[in-house]
DRENDO-1510 file (C-alpha; in Angstrom, 1 decimal, always signed):
<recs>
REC; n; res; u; v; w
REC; 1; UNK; -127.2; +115.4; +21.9 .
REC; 2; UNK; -125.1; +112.6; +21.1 .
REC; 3; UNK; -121.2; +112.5; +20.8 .
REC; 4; UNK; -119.4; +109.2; +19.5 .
REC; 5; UNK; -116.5; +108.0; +18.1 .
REC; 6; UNK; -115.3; +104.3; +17.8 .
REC; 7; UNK; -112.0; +102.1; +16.5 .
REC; 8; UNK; -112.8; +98.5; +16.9 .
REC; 9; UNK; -109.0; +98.0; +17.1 .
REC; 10; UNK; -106.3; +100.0; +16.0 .
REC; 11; UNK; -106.1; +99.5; +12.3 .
REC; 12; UNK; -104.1; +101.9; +9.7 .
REC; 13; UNK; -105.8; +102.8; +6.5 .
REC; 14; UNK; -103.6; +105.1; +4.1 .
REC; 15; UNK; -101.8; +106.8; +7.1 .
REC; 16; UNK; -104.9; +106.5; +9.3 .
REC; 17; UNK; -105.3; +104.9; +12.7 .
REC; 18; UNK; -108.7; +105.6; +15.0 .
REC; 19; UNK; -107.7; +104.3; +18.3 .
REC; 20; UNK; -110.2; +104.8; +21.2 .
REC; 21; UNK; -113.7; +104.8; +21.4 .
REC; 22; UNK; -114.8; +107.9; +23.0 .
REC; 23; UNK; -118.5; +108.5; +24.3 .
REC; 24; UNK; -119.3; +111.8; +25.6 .
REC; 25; UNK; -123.5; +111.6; +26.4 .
REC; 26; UNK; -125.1; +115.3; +26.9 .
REC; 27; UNK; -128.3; +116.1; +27.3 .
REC; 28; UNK; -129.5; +118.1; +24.6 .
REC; 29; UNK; -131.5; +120.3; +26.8 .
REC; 30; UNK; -127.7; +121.8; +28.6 .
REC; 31; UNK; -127.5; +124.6; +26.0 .
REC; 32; UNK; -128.3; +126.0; +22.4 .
REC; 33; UNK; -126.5; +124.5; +19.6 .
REC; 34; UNK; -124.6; +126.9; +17.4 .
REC; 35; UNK; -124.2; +127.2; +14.1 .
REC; 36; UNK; -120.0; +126.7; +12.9 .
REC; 37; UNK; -118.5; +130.1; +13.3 .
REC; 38; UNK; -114.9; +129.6; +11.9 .
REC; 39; UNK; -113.6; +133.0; +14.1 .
REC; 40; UNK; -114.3; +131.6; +16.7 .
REC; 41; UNK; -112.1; +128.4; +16.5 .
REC; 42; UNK; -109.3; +129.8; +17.8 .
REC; 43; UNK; -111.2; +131.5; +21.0 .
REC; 44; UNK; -112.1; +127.3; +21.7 .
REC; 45; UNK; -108.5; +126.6; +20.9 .
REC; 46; UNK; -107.4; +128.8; +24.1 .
REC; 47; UNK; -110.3; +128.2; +26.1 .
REC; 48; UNK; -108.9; +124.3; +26.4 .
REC; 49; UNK; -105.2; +125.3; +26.6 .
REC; 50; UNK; -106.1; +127.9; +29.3 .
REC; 51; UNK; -108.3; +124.6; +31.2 .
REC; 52; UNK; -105.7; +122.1; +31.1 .
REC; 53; UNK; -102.9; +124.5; +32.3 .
REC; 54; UNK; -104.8; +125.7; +35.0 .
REC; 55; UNK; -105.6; +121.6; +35.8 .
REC; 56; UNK; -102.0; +120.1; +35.6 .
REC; 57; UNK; -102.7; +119.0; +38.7 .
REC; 58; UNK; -105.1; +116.3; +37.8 .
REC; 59; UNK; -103.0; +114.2; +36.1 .
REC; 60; UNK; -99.5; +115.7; +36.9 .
REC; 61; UNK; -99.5; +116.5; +33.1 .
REC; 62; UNK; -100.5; +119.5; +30.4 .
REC; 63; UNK; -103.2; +117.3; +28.5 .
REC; 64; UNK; -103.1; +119.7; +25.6 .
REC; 65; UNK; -102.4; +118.5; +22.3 .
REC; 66; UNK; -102.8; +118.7; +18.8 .
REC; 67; UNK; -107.1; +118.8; +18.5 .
REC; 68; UNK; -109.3; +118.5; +14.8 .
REC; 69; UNK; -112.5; +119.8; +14.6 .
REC; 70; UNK; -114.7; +118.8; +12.4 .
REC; 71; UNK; -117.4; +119.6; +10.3 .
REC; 72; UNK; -119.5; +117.1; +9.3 .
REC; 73; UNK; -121.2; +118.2; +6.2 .
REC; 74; UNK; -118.2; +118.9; +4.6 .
REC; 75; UNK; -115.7; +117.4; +5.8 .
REC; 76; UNK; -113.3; +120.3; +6.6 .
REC; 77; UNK; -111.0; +120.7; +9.4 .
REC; 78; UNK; -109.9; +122.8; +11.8 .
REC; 79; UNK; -107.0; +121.9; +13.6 .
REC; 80; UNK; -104.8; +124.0; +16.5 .
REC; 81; UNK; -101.4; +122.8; +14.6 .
REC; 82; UNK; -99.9; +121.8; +11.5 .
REC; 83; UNK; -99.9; +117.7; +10.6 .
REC; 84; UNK; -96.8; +116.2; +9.8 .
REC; 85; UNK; -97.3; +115.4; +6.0 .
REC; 86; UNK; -98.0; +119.5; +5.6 .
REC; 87; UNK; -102.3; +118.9; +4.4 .
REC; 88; UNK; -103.1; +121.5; +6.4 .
REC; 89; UNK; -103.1; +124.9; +5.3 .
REC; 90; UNK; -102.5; +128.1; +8.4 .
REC; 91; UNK; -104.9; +130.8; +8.6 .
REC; 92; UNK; -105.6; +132.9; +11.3 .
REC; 93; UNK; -105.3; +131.3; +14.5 .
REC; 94; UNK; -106.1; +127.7; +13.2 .
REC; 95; UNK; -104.6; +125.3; +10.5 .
REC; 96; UNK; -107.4; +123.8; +7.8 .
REC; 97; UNK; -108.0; +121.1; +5.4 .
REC; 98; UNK; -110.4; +118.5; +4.4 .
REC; 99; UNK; -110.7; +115.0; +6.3 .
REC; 100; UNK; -110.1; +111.9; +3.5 .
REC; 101; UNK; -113.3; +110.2; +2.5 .
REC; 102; UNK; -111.9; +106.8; +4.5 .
REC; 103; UNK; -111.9; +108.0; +7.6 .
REC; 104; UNK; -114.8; +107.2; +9.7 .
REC; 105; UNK; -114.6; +110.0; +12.5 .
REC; 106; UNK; -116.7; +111.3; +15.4 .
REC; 107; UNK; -115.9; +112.1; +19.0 .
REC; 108; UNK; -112.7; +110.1; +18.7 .
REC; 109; UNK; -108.7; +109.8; +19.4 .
REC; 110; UNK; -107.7; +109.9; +16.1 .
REC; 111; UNK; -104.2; +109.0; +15.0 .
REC; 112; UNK; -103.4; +110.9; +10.9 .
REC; 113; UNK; -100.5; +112.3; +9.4 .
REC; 114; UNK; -98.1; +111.7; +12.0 .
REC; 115; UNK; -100.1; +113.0; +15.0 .
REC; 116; UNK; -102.4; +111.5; +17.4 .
REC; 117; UNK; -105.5; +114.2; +17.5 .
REC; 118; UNK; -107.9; +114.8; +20.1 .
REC; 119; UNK; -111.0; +114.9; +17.4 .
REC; 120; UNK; -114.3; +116.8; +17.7 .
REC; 121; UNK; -117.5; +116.9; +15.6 .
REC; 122; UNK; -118.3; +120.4; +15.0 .
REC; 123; UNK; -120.7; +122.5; +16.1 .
REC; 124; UNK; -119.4; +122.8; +19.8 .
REC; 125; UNK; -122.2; +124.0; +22.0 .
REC; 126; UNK; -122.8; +127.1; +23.1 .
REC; 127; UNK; -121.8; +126.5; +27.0 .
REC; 128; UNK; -118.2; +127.0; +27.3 .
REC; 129; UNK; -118.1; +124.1; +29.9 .
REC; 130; UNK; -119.7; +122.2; +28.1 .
REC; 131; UNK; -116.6; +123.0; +25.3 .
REC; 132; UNK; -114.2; +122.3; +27.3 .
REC; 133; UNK; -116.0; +119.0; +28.8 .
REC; 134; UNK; -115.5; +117.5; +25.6 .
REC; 135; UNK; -112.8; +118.6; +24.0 .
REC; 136; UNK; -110.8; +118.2; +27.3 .
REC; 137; UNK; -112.3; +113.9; +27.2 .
REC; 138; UNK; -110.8; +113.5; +24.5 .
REC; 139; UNK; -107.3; +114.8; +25.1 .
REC; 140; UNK; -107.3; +112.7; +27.8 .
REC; 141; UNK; -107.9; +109.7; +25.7 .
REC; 142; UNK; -104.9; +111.6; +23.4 .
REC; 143; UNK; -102.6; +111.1; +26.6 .
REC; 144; UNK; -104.2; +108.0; +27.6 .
REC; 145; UNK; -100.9; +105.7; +26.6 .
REC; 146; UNK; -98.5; +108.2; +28.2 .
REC; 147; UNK; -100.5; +108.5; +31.7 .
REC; 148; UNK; -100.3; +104.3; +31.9 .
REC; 149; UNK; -103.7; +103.6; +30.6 .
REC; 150; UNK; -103.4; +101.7; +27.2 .
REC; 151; UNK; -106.6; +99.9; +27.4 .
REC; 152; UNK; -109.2; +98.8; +25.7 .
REC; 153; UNK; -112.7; +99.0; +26.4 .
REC; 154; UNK; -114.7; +95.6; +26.4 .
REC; 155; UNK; -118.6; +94.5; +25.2 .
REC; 156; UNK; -120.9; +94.1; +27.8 .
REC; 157; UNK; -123.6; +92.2; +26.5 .
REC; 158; UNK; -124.9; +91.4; +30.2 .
REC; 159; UNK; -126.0; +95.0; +30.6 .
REC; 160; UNK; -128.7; +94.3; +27.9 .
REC; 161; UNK; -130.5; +91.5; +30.0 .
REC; 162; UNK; -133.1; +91.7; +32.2 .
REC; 163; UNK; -131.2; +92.0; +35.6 .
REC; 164; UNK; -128.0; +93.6; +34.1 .
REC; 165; UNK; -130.2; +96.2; +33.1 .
REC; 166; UNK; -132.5; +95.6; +36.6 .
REC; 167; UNK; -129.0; +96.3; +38.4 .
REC; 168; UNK; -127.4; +99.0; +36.8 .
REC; 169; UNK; -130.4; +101.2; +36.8 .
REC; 170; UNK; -131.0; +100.6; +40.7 .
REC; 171; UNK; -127.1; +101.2; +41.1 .
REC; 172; UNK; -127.5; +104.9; +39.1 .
REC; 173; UNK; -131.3; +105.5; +41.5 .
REC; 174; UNK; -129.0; +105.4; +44.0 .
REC; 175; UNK; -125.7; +107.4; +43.0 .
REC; 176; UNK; -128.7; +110.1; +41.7 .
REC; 177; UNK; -129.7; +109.8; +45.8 .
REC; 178; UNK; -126.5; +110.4; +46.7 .
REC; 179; UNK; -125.9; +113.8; +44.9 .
REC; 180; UNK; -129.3; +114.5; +46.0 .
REC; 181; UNK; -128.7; +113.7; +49.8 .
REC; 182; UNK; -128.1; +117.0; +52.1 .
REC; 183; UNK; -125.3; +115.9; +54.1 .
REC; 184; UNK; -122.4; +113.2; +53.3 .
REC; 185; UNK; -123.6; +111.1; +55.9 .
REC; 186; UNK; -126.4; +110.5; +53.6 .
REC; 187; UNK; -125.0; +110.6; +50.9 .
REC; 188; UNK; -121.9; +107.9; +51.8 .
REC; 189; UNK; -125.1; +105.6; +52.6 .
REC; 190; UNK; -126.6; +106.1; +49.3 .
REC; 191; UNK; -123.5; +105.1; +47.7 .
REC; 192; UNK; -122.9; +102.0; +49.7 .
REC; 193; UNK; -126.2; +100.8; +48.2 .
REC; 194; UNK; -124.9; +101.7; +45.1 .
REC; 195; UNK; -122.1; +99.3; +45.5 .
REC; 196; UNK; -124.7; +96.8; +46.9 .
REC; 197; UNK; -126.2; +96.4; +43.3 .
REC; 198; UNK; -123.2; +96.7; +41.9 .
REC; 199; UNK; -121.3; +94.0; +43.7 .
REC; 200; UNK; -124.9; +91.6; +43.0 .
REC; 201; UNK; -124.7; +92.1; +39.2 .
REC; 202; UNK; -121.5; +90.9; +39.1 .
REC; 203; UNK; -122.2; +88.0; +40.9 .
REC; 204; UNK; -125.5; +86.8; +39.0 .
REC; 205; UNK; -123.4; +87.6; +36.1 .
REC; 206; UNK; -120.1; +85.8; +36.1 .
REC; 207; UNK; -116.7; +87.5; +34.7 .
REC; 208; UNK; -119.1; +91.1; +34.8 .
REC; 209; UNK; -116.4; +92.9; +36.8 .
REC; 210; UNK; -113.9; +92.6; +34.7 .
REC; 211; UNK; -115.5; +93.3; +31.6 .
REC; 212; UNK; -117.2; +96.3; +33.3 .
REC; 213; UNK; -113.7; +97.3; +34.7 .
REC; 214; UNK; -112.4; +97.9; +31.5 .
REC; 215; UNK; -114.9; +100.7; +30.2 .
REC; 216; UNK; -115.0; +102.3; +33.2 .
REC; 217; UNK; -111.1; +102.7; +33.2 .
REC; 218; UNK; -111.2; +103.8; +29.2 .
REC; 219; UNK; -114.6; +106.2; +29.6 .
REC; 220; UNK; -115.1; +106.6; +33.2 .
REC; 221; UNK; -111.9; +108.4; +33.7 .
REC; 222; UNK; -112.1; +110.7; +30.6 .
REC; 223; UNK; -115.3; +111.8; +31.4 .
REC; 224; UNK; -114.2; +112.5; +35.0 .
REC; 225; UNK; -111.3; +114.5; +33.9 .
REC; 226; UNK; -113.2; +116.5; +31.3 .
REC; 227; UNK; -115.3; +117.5; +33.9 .
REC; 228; UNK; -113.2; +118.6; +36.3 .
REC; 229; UNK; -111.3; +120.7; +33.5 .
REC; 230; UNK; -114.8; +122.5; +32.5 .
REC; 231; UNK; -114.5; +125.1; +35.0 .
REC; 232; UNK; -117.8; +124.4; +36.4 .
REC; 233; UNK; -118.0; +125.0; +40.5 .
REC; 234; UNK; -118.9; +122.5; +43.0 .
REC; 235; UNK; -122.2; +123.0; +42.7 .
REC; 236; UNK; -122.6; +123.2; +38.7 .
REC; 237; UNK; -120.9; +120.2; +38.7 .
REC; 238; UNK; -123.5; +118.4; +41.2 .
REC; 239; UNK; -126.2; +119.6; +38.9 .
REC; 240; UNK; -124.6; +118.5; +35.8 .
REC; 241; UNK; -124.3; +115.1; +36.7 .
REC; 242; UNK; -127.8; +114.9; +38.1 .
REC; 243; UNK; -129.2; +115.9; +34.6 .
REC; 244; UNK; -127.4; +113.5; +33.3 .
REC; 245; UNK; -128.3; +110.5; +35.3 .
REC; 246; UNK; -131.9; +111.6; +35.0 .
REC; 247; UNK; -131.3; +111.4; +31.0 .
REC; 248; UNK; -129.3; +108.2; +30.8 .
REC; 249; UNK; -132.1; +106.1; +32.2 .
REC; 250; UNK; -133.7; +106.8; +28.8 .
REC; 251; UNK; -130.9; +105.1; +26.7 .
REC; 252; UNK; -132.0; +102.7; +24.6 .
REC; 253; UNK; -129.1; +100.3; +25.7 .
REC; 254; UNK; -126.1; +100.4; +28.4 .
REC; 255; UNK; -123.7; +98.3; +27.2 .
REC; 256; UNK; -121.4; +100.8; +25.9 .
REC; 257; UNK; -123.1; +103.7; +28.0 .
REC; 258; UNK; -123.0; +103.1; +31.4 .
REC; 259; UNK; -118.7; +103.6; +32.7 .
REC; 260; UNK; -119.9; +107.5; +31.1 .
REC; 261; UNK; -122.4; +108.1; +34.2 .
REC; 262; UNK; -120.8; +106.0; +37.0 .
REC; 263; UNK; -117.3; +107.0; +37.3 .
REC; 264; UNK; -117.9; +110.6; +37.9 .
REC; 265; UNK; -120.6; +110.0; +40.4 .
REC; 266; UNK; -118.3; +107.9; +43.0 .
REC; 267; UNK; -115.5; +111.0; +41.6 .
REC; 268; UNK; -117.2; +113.4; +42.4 .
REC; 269; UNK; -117.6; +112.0; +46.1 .
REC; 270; UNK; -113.7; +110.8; +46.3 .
REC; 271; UNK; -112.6; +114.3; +45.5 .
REC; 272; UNK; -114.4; +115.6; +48.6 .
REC; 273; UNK; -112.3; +112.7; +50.6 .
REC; 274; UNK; -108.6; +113.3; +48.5 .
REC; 275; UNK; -108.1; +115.6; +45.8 .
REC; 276; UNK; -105.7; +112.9; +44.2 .
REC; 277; UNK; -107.5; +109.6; +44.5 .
REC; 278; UNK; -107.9; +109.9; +40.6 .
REC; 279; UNK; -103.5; +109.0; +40.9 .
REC; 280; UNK; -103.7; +106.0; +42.9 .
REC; 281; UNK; -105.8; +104.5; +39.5 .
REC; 282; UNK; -103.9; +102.2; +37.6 .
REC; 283; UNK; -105.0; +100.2; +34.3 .
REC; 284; UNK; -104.8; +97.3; +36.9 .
REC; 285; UNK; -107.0; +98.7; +39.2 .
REC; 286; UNK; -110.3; +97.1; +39.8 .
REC; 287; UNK; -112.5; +99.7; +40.5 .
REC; 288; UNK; -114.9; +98.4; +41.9 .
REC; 289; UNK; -112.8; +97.6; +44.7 .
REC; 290; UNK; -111.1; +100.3; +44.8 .
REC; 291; UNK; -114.8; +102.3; +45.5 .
REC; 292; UNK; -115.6; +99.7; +48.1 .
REC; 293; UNK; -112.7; +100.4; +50.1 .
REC; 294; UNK; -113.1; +104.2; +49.9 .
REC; 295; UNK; -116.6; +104.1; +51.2 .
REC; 296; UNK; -116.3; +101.7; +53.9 .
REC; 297; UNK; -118.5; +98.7; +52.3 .
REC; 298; UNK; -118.7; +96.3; +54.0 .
REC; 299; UNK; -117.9; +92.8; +52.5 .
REC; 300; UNK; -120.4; +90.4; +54.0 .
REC; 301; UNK; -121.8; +88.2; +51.8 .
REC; 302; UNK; -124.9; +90.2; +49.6 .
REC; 303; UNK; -127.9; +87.5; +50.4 .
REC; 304; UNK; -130.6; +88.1; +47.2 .
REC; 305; UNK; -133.5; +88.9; +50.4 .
REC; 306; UNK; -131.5; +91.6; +51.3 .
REC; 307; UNK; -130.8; +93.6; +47.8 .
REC; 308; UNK; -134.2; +93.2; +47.3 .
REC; 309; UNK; -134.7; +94.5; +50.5 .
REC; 310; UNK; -132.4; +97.6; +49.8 .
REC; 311; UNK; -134.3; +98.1; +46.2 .
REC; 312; UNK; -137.5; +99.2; +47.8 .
REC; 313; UNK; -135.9; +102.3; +48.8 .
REC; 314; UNK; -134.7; +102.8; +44.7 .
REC; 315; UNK; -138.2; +102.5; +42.6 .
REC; 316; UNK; -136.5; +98.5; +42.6 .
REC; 317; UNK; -140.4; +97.6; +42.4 .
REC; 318; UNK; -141.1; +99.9; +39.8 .
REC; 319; UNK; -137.9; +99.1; +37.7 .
REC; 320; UNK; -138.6; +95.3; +37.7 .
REC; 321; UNK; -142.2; +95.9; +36.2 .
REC; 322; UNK; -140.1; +98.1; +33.4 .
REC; 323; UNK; -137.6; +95.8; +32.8 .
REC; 324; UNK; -140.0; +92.6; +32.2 .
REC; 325; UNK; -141.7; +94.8; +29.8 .
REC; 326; UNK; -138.8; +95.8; +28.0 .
REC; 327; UNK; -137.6; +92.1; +28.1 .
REC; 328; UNK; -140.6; +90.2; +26.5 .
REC; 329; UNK; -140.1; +93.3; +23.4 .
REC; 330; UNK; -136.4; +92.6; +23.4 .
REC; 331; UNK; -136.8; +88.9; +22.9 .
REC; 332; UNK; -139.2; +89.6; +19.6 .
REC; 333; UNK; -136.8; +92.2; +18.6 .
REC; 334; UNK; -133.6; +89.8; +18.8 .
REC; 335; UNK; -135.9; +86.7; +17.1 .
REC; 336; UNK; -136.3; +89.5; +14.1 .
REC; 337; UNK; -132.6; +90.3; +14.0 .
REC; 338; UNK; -131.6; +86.6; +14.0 .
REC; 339; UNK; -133.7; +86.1; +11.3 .
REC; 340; UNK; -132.3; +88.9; +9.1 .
REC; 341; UNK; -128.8; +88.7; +10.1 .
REC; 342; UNK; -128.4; +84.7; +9.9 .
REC; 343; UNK; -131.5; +83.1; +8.2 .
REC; 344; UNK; -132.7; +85.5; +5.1 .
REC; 345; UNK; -130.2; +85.9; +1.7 .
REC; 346; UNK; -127.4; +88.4; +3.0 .
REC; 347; UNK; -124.5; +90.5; +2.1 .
REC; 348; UNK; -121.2; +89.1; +4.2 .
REC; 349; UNK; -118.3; +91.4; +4.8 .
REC; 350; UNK; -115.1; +90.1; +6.0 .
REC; 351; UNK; -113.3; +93.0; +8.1 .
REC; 352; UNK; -109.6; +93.6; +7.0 .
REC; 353; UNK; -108.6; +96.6; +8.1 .
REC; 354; UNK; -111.9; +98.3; +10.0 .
REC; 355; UNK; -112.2; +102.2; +10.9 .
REC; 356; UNK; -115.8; +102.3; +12.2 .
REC; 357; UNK; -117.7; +105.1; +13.9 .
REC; 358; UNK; -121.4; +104.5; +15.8 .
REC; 359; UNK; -123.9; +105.6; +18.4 .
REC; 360; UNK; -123.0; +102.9; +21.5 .
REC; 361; UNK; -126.5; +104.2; +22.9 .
REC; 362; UNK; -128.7; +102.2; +20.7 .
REC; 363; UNK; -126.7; +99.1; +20.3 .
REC; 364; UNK; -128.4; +95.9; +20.4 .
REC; 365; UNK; -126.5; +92.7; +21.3 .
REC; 366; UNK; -127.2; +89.5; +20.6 .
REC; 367; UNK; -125.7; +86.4; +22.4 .
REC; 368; UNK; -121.6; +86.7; +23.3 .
REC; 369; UNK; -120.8; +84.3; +20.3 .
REC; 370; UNK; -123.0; +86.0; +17.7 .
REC; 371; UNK; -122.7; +89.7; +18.1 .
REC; 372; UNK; -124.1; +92.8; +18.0 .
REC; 373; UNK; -126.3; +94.8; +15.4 .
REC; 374; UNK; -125.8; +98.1; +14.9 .
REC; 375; UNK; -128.8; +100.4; +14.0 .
REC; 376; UNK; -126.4; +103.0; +12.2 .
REC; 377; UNK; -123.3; +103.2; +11.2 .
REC; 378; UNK; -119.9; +103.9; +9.1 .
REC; 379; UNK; -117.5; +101.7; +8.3 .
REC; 380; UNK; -115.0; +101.9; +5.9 .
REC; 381; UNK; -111.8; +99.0; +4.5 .
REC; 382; UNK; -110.0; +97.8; +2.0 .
REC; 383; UNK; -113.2; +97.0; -0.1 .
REC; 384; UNK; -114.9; +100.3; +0.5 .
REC; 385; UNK; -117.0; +102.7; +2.6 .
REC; 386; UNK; -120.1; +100.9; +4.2 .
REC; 387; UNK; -123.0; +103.5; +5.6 .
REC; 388; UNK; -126.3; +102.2; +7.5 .
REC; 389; UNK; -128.2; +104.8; +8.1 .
REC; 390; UNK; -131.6; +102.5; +9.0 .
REC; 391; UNK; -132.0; +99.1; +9.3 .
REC; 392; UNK; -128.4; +97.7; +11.3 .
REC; 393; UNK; -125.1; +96.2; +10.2 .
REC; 394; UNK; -124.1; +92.9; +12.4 .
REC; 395; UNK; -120.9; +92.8; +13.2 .
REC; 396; UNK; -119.7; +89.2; +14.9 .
REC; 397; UNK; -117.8; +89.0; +17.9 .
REC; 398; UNK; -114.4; +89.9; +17.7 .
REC; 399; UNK; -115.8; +92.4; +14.3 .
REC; 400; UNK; -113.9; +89.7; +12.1 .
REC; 401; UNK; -117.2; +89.9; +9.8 .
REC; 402; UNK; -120.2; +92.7; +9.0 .
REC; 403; UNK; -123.5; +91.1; +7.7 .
REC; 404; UNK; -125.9; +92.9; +6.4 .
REC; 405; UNK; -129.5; +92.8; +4.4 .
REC; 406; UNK; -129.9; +91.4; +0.4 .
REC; 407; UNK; -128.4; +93.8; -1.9 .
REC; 408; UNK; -131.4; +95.3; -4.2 .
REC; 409; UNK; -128.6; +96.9; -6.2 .
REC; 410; UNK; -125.7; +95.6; -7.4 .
REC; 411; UNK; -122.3; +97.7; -9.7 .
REC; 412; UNK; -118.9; +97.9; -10.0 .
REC; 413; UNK; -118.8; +101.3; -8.1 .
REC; 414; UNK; -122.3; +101.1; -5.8 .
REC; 415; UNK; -123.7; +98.1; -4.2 .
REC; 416; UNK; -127.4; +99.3; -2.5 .
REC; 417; UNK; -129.5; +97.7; +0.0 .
REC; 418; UNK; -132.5; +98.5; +2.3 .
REC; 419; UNK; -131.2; +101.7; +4.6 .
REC; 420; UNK; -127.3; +101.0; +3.5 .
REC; 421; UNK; -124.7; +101.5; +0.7 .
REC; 422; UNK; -121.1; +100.4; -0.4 .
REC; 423; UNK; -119.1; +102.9; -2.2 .
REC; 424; UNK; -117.0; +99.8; -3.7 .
REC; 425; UNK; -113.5; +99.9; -4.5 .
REC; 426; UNK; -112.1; +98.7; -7.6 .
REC; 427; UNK; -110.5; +95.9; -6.2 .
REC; 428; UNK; -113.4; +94.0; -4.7 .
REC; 429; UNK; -117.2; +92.3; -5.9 .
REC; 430; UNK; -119.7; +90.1; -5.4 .
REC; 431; UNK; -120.3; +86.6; -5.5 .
REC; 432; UNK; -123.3; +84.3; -4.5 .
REC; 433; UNK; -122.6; +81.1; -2.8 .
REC; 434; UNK; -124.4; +77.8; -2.9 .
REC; 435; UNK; -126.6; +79.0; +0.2 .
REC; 436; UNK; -127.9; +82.4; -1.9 .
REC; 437; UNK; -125.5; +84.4; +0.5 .
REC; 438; UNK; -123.4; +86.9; -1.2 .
REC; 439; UNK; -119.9; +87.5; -0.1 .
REC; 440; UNK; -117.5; +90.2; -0.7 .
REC; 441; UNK; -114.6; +89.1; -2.7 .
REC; 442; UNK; -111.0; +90.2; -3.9 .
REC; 443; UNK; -110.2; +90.0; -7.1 .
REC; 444; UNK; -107.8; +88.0; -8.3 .
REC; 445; UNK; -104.6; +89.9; -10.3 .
REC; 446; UNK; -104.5; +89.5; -13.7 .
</recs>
């Protein structure tokens, strides 16, 4: 099962601001699913409040804060305190209300009515660790700006190419090896040929650290704390992030994914060596460097003979012959999307004031000064709510514009296309340029 939630930027919308993308990836094998049971809201509420009192230690700081869950089909909300403006209404044990239709929401750190809410798409699952895993993420996100980490996350379109991808997945063979190893020894090794593939990628792909960097201090360190608030042991923990390395090779794409499966891993190792190493992180810290120095790497130079060398002992061979298959498809696939996107009659969509929500899983990017297509998504602005449900929305680097397919149906209230609509605000229609391209437009005051 998939949690997500995305902001491109923070941009207000009739009181609204969605500030953080969060990304919370969970096997949907780890438990049952239940159905919303509104009585037990307030049981969640305390489980969390309970977790991040018992772990002020983490952070030096009480994470809990106001939290909205949400249901999807409705809309409705259940939050653990009143909002500001008074739209919520008390019941018993839990405030409620109904989510405005402009709000794009999932797994996010939302910022409405005054408050900045720790937001959750109902229904929670039926593991109370894996409750408290997610709601717990995003509080941290919540208390990001207060704990010195105001950052941003930033597009990795590297990690979609043949040797990103060749790279990262031999880096996560080996972080699954360590977890797996029987002593620390062994496992210390494993993660020094993590770093090994780690520290290659970035230098066949220039400028890779930092942009990797970024995630990994904006998801990497909310997924670690989540985790260590679930109340899972030593043990559970190990196993939990073995199931999920053994999923995430599976991901369609890991440009968005990856800082969710890597930062625990080399966490959950630290912690063994200092129970606070997670405090010595700073949103200047390069943490890549700051793993290297923790497990002893050694910085000689990383000749290509020798990684290839190292990968043998990964499935490197059997990755390679993966990744060349999945590269010769990508390349017809990305031919097909430039086509649709930049050659064939389109809708284009200049962004305004964007509040977006997506799966990052299944992104596909095209080159840095293009873009990247999204397969489904919700976006809503001052023209309207946009919803792809099949077929992808491009949005160009820096999401100053959203392309999509012809329009097959055009009104003042509904414009329709293959596998998206526009509920269309007043304000706004179509025109058709000289090229047969139609652009949103403003319309002029009267």
């Amino acid at each position: 099962m998939f949690f997500v939630s995305f902001a491109s930027r923070q941009s207000q919308m009739r009181g609204v601001t969605c500030i953080a993308l969060i990304f919370l990836f969970i096997p949907a094998n780890f438990a049952q699913t239940p159905k919303i049971n509104r009585d037990s809201i307030p049981r969640y509420f305390e489980e969390v409040k309970r977790a991040t009192a018992e772990n002020v230690s983490i952070w030096n700081k009480d994470l809990y804060g106001p939290i909205l869950l949400v249901d999807p089909d409705t809309r409705v909300v259940y939050a653990n305190e009143p909002d500001e403006n008074n739209a919520l209404t008390p019941r018993n044990g839990y405030y409620t209300g109904v989510l405005p239709r402009e709000i794009s929401f999932q797994n996010t750190s939302l910022q409405w009515n005054g408050k900045t809410w720790a937001t959750v798409v109902l229904p929670l699952s039926a593991n109370k660790h894996e409750r408290v895993d997610l709601i717990t993420h995003e509080l941290f996100h919540s208390a990001q700006p207060s704990l010195g980490f105001d950052i941003r996350g930033a597009d990795n379109y590297h990690l979609n190419e043949k040797d990103g991808r060749i790279y990262l997945r031999l880096e996560i063979e080996a972080l699954n090896a360590a977890l797996r190893a029987k002593r620390l020894s062994q496992a210390e090794e494993h993660l020094r040929n993590a770093l090994i593939f780690r520290k290659y990628r970035h230098l066949v792909y220039s400028g890779s650290q930092v942009s990797e960097n970024k995630l990994e201090l904006l998801e990497g360190l909310a997924t670690y704390t989540g985790q260590m608030m679930s109340g899972r042991d030593k043990w559970q923990l190990r196993e939990h992030l073995i199931r999920r390395l053994e999923v995430f090779k599976n991901v369609p794409t890991f440009v968005r994914s990856f800082a969710y499966e890597t930062v625990p891993v080399y966490g959950f190792f630290l912690y063994r060596k200092n129970n606070d190493w997670n405090k010595n992180i700073t949103g200047e810290t390069d943490l890549s460097e700051f793993f290297e120095e923790a497990f002893d790497f050694d910085m000689r130079i990383i000749l290509p003979s020798y990684v290839k060398q190292v990968a043998e002992d990964y499935r490197g061979r059997e990755i390679r012959d993966e990744e060349t298959i999945r590269n010769e498809e990508n390349t017809l696939t990305l031919d097909e999307l430039r086509d649709k996107f930049m050659e064939k009659p389109r809708l284009e969509i200049r962004l305004e004031n964007m509040n977006m929500s997506f799966n990052p899983t299944n992104l596909i990017p095209l080159d840095v000064d293009e873009g990247t297509v999204y397969p489904t998504a919700r976006i809503s602005d001052n023209w309207g709510i946009l919803t792809v449900v099949s077929g992808g929305v491009l949005l160009s680097a820096g999401h100053r514009w959203a392309v999509v397919s012809e329009p097959v149906e055009i009104s003042e209230e509904e414009i329709i296309g293959n596998g998206w609509r526009i509920e269309l605000n007043e304000n706004y229609y179509l025109e058709k340029n000289n090229q047969g391209n139609y652009l949103m437009t403003r319309k002029k005051p009267e």
